[in-house]
N, CA and C atoms as an extended XYZ file, in Angstrom:
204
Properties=species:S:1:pos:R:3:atomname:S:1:resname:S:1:resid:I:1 pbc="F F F"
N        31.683      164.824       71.672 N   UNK     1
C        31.250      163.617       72.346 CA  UNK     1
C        31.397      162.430       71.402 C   UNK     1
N        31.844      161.048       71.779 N   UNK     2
C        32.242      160.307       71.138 CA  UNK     2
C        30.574      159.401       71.175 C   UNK     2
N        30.655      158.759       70.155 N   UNK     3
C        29.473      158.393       69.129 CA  UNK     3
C        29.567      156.820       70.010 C   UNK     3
N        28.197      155.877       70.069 N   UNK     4
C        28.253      154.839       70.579 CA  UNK     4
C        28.421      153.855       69.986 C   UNK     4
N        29.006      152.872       69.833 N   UNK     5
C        29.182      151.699       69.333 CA  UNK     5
C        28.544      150.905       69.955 C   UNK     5
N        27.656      149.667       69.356 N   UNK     6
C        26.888      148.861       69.521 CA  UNK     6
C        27.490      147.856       69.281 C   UNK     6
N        28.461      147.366       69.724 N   UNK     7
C        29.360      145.834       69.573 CA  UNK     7
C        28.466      144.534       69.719 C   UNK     7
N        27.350      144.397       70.250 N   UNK     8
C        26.776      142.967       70.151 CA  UNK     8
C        25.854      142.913       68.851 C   UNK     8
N        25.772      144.415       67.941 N   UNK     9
C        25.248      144.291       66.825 CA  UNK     9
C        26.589      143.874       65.501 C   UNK     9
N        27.428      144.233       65.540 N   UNK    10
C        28.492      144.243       64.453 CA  UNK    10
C        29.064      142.768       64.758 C   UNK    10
N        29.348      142.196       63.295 N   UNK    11
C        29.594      141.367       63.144 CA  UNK    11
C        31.388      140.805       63.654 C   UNK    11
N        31.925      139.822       63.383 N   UNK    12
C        33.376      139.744       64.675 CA  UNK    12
C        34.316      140.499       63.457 C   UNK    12
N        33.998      140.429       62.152 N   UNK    13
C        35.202      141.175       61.390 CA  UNK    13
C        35.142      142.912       61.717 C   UNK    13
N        34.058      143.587       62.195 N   UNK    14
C        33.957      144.723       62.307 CA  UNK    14
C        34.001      145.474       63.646 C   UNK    14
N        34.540      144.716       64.628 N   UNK    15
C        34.967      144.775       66.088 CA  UNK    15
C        35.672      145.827       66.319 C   UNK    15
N        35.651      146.656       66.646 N   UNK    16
C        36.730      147.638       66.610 CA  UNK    16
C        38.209      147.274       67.355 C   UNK    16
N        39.134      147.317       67.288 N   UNK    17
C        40.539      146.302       67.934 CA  UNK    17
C        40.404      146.266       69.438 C   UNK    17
N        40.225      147.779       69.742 N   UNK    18
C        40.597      147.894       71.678 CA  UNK    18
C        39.378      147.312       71.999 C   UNK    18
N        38.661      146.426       71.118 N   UNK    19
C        37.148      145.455       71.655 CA  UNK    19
C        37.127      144.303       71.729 C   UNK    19
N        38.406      143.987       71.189 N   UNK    20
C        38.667      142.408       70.711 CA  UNK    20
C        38.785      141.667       71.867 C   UNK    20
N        38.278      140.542       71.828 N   UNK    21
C        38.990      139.651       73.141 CA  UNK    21
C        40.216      139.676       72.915 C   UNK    21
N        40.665      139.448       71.680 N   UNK    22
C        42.266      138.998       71.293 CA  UNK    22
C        43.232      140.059       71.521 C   UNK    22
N        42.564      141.418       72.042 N   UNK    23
C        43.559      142.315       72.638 CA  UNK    23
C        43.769      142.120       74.152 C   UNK    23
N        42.900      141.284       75.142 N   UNK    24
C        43.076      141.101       76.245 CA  UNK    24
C        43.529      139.844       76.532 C   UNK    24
N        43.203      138.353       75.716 N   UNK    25
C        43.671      137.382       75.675 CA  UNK    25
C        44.185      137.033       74.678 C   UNK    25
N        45.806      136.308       74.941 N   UNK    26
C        46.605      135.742       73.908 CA  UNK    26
C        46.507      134.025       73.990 C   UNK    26
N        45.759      133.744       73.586 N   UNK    27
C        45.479      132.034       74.053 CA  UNK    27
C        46.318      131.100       73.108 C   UNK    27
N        47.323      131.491       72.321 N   UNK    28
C        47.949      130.865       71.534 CA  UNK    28
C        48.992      130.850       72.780 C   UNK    28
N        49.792      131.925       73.197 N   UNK    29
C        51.130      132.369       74.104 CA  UNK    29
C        50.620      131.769       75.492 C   UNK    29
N        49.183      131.681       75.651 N   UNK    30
C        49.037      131.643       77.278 CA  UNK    30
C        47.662      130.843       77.074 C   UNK    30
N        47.646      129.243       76.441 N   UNK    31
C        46.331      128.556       76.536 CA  UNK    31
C        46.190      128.239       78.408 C   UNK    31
N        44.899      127.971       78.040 N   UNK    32
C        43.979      127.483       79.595 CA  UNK    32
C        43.249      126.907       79.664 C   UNK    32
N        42.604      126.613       80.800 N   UNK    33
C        41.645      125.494       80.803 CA  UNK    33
C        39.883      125.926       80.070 C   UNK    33
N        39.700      126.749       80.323 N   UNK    34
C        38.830      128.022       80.100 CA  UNK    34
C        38.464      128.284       78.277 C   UNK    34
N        39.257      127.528       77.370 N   UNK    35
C        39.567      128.248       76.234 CA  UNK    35
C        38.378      128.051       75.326 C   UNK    35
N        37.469      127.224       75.470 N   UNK    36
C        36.177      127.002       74.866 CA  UNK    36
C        34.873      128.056       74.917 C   UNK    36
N        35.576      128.928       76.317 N   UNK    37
C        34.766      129.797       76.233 CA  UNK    37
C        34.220      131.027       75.426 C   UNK    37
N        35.892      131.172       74.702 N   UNK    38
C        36.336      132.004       73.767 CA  UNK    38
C        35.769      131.569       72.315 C   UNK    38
N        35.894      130.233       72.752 N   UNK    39
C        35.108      129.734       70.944 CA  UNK    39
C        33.517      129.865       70.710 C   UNK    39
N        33.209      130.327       71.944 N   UNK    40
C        31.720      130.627       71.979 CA  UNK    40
C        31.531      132.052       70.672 C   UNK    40
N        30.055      131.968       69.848 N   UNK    41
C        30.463      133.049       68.832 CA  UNK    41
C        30.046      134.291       69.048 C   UNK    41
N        29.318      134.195       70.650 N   UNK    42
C        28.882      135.362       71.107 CA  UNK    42
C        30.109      136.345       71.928 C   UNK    42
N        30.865      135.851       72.098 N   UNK    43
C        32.249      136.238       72.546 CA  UNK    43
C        33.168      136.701       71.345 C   UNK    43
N        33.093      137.502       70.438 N   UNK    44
C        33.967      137.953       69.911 CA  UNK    44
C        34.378      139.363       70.526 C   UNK    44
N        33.802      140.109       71.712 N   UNK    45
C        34.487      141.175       71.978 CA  UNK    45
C        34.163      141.460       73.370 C   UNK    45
N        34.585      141.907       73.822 N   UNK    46
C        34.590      142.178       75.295 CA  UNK    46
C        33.261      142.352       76.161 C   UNK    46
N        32.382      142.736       75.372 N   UNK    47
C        30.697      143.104       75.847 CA  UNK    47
C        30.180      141.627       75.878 C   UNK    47
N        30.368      141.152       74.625 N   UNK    48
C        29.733      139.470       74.700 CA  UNK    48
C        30.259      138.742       75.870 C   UNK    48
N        32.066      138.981       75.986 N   UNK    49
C        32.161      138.229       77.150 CA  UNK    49
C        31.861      138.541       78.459 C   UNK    49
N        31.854      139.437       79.030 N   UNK    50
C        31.243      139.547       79.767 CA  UNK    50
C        29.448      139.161       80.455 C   UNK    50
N        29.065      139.376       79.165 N   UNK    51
C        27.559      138.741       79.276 CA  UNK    51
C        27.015      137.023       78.630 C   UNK    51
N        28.405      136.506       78.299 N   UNK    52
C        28.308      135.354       78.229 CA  UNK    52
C        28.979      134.407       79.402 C   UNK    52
N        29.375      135.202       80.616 N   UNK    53
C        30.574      134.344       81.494 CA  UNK    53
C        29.523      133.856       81.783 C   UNK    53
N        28.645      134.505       82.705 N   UNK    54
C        27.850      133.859       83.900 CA  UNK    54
C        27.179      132.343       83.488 C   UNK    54
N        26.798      132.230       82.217 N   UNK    55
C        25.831      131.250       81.470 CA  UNK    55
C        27.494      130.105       81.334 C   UNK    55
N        28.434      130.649       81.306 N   UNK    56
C        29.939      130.017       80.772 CA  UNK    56
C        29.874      128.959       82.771 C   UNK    56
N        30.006      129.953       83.252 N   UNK    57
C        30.278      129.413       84.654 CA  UNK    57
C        29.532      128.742       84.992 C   UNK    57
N        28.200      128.844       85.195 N   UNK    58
C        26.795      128.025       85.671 CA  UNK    58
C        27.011      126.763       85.039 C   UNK    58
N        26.881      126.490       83.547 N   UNK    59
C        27.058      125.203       82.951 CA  UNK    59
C        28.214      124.754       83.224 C   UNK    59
N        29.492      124.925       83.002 N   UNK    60
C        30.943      124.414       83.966 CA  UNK    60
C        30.410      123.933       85.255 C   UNK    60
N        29.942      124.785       86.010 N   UNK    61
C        30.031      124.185       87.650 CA  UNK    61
C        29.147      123.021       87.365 C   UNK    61
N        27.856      123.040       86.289 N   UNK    62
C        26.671      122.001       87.075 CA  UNK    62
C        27.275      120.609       86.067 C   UNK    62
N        28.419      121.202       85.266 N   UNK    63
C        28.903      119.600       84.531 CA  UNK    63
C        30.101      119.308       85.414 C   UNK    63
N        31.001      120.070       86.448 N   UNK    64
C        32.259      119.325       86.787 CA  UNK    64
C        31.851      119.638       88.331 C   UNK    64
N        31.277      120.607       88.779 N   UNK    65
C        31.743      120.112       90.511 CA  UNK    65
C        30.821      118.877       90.817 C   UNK    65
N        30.288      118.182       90.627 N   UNK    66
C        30.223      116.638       90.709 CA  UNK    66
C        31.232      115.839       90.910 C   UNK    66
N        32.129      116.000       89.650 N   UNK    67
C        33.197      115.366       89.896 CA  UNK    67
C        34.816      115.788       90.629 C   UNK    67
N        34.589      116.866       90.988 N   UNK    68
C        35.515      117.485       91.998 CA  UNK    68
C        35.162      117.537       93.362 C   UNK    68
């Protein structure tokens, strides 16, 4: 049985690779509008992002659909 990794405890140099955001997004090859989200420092691996979108989306919508 494979052993658990705790990714929101390890720091972003100790990420294991297939955890990286940077294995699912190439934002150098393919920038977006979105890309600040990534600079967030709780987002260094796939668990953070996920549990950082919703808080990512909520503040986006309540600063721009006003102006859309």
């Amino acid at each position: 049985m494979a052993s658990v990794i705790e990714l929101l405890k390890l720091p972003a140099d100790q990420i294991p690779p297939q955890f990286k955001v940077e294995r699912y997004f190439d934002l150098k090859a393919h920038p977006f509008k979105h890309e600040a989200f990534f600079k967030d420092p709780r987002v260094t691996n796939v668990v953070g992002a996920v549990r950082a979108i919703g808080a990512y989306v909520t503040k986006w919508l309540a600063e721009n659909l006003p102006k859309l």
